[in-house]
PyMOL Python script that loads the backbone (N, CA, C, O; Angstrom):
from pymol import cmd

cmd.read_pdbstr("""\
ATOM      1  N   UNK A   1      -2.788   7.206 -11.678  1.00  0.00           N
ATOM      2  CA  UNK A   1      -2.691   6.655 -10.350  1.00  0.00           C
ATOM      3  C   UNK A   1      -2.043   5.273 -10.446  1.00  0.00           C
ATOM      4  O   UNK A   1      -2.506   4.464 -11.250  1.00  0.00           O
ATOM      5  N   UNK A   2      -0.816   4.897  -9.536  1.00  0.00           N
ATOM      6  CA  UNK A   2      -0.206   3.484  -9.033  1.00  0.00           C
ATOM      7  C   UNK A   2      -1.274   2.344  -8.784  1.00  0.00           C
ATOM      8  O   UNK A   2      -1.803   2.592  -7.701  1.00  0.00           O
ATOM      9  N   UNK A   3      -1.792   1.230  -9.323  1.00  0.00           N
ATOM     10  CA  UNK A   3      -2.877   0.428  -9.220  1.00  0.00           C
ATOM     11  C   UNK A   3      -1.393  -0.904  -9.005  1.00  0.00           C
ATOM     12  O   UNK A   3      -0.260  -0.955  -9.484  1.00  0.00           O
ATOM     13  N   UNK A   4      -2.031  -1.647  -8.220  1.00  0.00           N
ATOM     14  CA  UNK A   4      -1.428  -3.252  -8.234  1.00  0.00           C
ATOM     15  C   UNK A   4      -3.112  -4.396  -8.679  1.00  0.00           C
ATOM     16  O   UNK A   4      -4.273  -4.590  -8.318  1.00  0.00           O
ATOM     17  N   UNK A   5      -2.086  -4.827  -9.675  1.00  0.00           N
ATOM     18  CA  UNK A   5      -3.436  -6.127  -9.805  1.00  0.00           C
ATOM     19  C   UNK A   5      -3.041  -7.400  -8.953  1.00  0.00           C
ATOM     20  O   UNK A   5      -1.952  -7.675  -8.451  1.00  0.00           O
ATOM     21  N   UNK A   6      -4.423  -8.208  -8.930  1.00  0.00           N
ATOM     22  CA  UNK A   6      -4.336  -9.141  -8.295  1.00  0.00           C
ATOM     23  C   UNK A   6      -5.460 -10.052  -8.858  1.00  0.00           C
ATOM     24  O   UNK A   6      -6.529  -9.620  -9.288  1.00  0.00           O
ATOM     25  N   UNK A   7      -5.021 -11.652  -8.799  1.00  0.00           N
ATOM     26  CA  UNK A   7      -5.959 -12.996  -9.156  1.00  0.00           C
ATOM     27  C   UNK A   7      -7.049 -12.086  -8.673  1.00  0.00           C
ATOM     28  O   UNK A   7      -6.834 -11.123  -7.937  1.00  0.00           O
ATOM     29  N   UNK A   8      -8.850 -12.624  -9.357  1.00  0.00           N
ATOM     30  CA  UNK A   8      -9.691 -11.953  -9.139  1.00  0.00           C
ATOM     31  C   UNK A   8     -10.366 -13.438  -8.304  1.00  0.00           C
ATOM     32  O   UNK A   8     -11.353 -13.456  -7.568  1.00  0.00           O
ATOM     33  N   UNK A   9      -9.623 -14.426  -8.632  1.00  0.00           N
ATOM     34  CA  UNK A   9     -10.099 -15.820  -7.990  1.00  0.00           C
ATOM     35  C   UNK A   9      -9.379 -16.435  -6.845  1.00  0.00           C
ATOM     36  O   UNK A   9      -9.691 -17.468  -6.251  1.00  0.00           O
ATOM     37  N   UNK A  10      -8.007 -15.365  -6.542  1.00  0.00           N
ATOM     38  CA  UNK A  10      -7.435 -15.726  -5.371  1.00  0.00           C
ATOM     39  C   UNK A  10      -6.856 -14.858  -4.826  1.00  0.00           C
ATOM     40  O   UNK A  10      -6.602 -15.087  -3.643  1.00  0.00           O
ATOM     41  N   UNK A  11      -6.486 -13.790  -5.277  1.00  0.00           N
ATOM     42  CA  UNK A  11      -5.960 -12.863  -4.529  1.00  0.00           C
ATOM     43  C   UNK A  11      -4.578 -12.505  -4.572  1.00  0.00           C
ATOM     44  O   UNK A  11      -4.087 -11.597  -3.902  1.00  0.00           O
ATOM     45  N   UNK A  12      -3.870 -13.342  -5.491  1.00  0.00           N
ATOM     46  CA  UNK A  12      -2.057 -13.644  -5.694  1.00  0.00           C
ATOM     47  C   UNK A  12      -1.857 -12.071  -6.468  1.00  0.00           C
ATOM     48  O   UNK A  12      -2.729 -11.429  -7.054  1.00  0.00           O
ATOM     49  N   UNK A  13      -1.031 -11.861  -6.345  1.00  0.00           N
ATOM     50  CA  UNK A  13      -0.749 -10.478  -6.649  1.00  0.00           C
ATOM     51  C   UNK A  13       0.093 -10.825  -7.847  1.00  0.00           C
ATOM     52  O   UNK A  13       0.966 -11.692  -7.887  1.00  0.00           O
ATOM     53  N   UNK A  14      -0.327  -9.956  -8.904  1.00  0.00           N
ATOM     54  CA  UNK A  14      -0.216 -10.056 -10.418  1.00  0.00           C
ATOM     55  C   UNK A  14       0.724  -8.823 -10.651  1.00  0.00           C
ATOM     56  O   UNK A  14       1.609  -9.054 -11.474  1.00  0.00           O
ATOM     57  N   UNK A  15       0.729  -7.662 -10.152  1.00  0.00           N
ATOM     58  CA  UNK A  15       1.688  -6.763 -11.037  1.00  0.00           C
ATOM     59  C   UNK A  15       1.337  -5.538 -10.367  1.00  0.00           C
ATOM     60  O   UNK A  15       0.823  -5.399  -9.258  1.00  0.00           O
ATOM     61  N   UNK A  16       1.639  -4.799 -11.083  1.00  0.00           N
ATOM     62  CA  UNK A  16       1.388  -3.119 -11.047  1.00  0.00           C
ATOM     63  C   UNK A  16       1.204  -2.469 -12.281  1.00  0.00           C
ATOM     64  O   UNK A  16       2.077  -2.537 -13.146  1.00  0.00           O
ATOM     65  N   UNK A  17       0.080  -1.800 -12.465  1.00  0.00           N
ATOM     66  CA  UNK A  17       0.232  -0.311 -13.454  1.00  0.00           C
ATOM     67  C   UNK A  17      -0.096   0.753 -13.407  1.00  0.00           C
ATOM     68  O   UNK A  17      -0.006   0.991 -12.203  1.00  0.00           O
ATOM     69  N   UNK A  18      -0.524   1.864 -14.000  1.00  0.00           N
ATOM     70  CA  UNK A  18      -1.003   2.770 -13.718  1.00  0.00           C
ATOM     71  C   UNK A  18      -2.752   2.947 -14.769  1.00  0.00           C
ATOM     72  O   UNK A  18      -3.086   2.351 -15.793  1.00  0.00           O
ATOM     73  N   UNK A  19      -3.472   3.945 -13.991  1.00  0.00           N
ATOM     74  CA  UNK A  19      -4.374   3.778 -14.603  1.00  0.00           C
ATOM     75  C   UNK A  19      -5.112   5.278 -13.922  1.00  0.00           C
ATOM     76  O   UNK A  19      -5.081   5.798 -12.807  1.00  0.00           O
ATOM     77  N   UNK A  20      -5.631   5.558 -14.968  1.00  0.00           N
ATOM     78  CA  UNK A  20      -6.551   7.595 -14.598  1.00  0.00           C
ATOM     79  C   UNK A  20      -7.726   7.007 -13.672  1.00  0.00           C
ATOM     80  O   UNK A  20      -8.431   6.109 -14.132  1.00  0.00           O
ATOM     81  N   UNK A  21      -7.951   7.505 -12.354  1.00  0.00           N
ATOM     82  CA  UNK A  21      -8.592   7.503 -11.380  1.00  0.00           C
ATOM     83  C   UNK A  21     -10.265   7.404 -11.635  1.00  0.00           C
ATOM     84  O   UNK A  21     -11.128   6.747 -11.052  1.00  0.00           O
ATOM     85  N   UNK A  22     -10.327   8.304 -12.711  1.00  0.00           N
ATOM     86  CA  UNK A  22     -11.744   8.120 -13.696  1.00  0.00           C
ATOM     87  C   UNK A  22     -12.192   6.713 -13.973  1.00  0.00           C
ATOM     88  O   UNK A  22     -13.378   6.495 -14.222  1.00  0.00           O
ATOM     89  N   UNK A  23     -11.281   5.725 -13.942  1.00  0.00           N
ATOM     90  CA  UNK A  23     -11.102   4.239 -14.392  1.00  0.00           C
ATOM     91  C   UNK A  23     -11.498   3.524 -13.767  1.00  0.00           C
ATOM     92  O   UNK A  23     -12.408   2.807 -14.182  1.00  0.00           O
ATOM     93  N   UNK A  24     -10.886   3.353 -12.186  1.00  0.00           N
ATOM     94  CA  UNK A  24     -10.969   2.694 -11.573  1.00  0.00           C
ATOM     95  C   UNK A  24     -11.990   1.766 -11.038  1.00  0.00           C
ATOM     96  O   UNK A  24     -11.548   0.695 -10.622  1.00  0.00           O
ATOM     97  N   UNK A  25     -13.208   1.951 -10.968  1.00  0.00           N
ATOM     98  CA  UNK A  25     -14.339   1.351 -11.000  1.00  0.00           C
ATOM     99  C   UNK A  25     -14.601   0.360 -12.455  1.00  0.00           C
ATOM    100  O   UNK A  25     -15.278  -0.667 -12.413  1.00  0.00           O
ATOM    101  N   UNK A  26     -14.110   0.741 -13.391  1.00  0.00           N
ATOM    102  CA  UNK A  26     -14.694   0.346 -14.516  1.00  0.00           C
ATOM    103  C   UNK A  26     -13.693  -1.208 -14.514  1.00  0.00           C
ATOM    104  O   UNK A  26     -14.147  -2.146 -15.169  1.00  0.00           O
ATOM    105  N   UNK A  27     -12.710  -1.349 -13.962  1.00  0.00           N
ATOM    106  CA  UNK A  27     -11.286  -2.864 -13.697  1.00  0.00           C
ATOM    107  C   UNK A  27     -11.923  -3.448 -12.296  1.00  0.00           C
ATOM    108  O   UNK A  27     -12.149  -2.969 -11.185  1.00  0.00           O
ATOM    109  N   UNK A  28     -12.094  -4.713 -12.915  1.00  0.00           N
ATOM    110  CA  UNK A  28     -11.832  -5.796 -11.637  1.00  0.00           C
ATOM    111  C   UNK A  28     -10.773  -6.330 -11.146  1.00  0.00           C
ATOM    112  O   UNK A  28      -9.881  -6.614 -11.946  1.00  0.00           O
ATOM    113  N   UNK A  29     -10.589  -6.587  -9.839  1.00  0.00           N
ATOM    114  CA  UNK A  29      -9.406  -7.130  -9.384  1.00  0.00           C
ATOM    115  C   UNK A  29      -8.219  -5.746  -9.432  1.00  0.00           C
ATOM    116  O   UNK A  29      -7.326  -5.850 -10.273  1.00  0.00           O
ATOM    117  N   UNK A  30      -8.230  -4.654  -8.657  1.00  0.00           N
ATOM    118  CA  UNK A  30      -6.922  -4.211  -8.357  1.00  0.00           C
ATOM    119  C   UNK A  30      -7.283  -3.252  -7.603  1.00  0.00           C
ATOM    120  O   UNK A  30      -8.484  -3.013  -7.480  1.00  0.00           O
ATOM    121  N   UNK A  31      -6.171  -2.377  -6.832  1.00  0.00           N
ATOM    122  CA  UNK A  31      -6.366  -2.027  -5.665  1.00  0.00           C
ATOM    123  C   UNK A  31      -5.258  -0.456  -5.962  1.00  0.00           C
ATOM    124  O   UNK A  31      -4.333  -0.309  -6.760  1.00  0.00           O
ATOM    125  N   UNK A  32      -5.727   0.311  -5.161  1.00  0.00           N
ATOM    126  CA  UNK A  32      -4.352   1.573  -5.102  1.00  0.00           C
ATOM    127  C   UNK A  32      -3.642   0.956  -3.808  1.00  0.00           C
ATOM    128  O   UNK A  32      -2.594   1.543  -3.538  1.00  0.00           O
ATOM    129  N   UNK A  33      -3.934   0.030  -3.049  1.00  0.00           N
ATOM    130  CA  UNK A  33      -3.245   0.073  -1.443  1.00  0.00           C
ATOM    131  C   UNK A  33      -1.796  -0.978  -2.194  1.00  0.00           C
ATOM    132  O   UNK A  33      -1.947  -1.948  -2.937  1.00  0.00           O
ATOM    133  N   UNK A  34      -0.975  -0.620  -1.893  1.00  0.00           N
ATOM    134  CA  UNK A  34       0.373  -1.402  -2.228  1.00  0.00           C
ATOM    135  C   UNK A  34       1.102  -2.310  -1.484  1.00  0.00           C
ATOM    136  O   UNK A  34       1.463  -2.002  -0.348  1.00  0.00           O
ATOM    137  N   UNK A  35       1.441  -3.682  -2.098  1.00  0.00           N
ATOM    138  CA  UNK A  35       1.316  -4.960  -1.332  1.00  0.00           C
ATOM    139  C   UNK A  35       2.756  -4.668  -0.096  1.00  0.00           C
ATOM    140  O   UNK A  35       3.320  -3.574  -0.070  1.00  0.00           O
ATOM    141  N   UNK A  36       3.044  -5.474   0.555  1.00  0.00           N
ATOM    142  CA  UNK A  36       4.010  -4.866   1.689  1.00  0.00           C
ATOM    143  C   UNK A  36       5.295  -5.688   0.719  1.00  0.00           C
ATOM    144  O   UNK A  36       5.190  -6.203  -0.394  1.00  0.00           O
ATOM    145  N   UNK A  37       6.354  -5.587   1.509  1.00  0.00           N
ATOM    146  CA  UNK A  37       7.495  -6.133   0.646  1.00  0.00           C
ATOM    147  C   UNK A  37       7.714  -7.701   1.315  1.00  0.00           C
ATOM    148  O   UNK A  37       7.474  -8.091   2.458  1.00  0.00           O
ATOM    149  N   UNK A  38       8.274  -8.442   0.124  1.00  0.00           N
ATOM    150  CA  UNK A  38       8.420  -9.957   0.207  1.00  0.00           C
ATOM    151  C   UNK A  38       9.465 -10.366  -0.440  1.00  0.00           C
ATOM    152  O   UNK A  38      10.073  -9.774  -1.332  1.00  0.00           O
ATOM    153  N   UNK A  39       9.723 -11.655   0.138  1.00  0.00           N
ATOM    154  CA  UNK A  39      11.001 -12.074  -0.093  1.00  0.00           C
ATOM    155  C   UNK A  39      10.486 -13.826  -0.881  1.00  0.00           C
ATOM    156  O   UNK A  39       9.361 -14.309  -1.014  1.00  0.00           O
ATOM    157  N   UNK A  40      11.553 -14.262  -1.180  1.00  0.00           N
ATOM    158  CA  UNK A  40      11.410 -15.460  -1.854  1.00  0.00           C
ATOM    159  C   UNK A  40      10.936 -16.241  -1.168  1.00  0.00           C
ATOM    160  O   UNK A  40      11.363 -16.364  -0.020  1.00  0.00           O
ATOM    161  N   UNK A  41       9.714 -17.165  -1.726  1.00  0.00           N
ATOM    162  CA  UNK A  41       8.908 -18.091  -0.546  1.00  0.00           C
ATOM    163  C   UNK A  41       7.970 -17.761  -0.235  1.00  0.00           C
ATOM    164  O   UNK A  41       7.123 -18.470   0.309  1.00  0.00           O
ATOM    165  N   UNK A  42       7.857 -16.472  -0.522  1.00  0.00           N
ATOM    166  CA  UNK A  42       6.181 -15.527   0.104  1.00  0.00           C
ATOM    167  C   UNK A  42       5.638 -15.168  -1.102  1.00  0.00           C
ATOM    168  O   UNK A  42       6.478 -15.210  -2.001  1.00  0.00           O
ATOM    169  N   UNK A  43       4.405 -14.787  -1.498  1.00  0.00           N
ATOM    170  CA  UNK A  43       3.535 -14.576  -2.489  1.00  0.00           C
ATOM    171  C   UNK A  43       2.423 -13.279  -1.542  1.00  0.00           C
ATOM    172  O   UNK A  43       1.831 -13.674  -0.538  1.00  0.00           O
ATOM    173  N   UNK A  44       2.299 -12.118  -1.904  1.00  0.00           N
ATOM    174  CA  UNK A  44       1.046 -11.147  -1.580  1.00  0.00           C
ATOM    175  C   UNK A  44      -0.346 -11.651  -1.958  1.00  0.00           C
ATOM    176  O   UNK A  44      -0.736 -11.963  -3.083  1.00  0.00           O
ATOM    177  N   UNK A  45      -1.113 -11.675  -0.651  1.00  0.00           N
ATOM    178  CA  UNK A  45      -2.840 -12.436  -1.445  1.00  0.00           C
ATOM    179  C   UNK A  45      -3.377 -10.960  -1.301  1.00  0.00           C
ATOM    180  O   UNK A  45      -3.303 -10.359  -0.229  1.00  0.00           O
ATOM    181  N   UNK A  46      -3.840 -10.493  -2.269  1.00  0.00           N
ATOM    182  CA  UNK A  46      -5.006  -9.343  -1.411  1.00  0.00           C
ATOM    183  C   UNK A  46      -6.463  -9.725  -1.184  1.00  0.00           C
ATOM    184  O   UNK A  46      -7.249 -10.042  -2.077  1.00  0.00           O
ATOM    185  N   UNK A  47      -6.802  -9.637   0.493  1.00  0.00           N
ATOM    186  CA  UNK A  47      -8.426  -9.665   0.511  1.00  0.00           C
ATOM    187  C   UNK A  47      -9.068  -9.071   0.564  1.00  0.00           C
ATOM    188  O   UNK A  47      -9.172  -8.357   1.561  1.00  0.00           O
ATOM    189  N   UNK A  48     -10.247  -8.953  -0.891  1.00  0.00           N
ATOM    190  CA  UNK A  48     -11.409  -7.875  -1.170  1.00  0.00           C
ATOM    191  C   UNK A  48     -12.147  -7.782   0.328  1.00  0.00           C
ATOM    192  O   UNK A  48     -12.588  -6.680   0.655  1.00  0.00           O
ATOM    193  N   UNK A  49     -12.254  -8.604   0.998  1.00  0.00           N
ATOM    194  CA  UNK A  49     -12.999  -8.174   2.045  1.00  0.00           C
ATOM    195  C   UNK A  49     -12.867  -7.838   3.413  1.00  0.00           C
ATOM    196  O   UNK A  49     -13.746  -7.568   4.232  1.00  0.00           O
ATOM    197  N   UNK A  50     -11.046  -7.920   3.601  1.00  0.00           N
ATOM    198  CA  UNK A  50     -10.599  -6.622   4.335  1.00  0.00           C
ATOM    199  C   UNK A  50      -9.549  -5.509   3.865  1.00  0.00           C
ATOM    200  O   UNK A  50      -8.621  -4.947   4.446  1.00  0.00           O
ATOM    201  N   UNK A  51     -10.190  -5.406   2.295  1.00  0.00           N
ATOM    202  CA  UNK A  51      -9.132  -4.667   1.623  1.00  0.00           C
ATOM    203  C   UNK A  51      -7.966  -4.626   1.930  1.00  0.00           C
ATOM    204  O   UNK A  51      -7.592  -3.453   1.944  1.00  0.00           O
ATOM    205  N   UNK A  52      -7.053  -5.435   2.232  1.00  0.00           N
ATOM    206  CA  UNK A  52      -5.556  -5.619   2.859  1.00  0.00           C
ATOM    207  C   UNK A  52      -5.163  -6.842   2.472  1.00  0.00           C
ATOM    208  O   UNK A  52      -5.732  -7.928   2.583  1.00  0.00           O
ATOM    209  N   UNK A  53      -3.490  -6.370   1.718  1.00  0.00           N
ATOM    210  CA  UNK A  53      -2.998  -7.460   1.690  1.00  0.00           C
ATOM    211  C   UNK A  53      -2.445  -8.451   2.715  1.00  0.00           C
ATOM    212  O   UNK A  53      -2.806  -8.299   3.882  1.00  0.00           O
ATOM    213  N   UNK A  54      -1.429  -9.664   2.343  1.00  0.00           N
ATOM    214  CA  UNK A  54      -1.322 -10.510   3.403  1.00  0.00           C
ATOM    215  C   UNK A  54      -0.289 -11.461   2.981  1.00  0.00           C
ATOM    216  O   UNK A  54      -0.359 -11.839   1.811  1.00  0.00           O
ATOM    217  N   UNK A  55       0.929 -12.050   3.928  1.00  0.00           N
ATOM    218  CA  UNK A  55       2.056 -12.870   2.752  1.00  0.00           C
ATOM    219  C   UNK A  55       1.615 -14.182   3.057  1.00  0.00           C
ATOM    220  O   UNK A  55       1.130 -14.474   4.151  1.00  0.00           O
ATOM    221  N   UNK A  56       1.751 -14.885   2.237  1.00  0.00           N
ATOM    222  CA  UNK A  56       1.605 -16.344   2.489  1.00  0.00           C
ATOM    223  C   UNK A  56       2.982 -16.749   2.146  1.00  0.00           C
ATOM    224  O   UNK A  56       3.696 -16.213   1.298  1.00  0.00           O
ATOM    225  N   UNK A  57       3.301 -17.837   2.959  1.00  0.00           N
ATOM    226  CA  UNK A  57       4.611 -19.017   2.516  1.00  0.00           C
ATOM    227  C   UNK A  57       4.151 -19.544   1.632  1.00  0.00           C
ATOM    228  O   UNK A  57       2.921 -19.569   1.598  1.00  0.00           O
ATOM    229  N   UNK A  58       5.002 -20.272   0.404  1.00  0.00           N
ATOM    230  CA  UNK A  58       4.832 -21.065  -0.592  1.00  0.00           C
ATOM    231  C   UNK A  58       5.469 -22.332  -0.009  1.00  0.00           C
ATOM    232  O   UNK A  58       6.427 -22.460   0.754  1.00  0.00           O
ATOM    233  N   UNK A  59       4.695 -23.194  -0.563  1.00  0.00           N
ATOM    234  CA  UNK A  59       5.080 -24.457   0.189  1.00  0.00           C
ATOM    235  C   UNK A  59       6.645 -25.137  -0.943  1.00  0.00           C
ATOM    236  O   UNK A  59       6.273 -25.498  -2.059  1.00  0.00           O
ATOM    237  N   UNK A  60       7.944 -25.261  -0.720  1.00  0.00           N
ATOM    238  CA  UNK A  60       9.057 -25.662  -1.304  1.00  0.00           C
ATOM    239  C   UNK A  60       9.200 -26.709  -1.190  1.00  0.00           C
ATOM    240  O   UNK A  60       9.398 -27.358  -0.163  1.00  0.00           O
ATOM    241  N   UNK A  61       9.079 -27.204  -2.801  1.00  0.00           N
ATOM    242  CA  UNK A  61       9.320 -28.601  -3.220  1.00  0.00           C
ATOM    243  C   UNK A  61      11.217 -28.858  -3.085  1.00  0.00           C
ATOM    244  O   UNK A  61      11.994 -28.142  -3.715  1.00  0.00           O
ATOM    245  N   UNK A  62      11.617 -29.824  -2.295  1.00  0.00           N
ATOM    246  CA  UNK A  62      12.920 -29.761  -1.930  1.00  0.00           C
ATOM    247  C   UNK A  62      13.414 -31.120  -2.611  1.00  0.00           C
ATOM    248  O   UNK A  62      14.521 -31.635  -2.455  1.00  0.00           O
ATOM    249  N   UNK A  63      12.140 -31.693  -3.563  1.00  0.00           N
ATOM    250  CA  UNK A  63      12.870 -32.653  -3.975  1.00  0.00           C
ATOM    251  C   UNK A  63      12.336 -32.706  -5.249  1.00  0.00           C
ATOM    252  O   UNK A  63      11.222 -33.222  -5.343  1.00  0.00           O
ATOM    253  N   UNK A  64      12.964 -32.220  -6.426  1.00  0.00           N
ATOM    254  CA  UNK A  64      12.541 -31.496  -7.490  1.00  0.00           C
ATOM    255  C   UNK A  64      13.014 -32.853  -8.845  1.00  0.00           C
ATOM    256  O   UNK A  64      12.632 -32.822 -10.015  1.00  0.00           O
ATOM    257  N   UNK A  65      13.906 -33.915  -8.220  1.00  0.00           N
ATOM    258  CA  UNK A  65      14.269 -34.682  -9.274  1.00  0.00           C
ATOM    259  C   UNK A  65      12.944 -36.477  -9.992  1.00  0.00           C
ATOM    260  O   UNK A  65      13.065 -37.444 -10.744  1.00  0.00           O
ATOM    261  N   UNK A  66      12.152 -36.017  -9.313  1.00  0.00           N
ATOM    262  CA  UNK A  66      10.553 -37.100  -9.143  1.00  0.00           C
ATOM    263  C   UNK A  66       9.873 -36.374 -10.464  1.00  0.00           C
ATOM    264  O   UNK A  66       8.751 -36.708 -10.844  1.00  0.00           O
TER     265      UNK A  66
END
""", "prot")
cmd.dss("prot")
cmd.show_as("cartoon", "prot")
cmd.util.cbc("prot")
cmd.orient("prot")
């Protein structure tokens, strides 16, 4: 089965792998529901407690030479 991981302390979406359904209980932090699509600037949080992900803006440092 398609699993996406995610921070278990924030929710930032870490990756994807696969993993036998037998498993799934036994891993913290990941989900079968698959994050929506994002573009640069956005980051996927998933929340355990409305099982759904969500994009956040990243805040852009525009002055990178400090």
């Amino acid at each position: 089965m398609r699993v996406f991981y995610f921070s278990p302390e924030s929710g930032v979406y870490q990756g994807e792998g696969f993993l036998d359904e037998r498993d799934l209980e036994t891993v913290d932090a990941l989900t079968p529901i698959a994050p929506p699509r994002y573009r640069k600037g956005e980051v996927p949080v998933f929340s355990v407690t409305s099982q759904r992900w969500m994009i956040l803006k990243v805040a852009q440092n525009t002055n990178l030479s400090q």
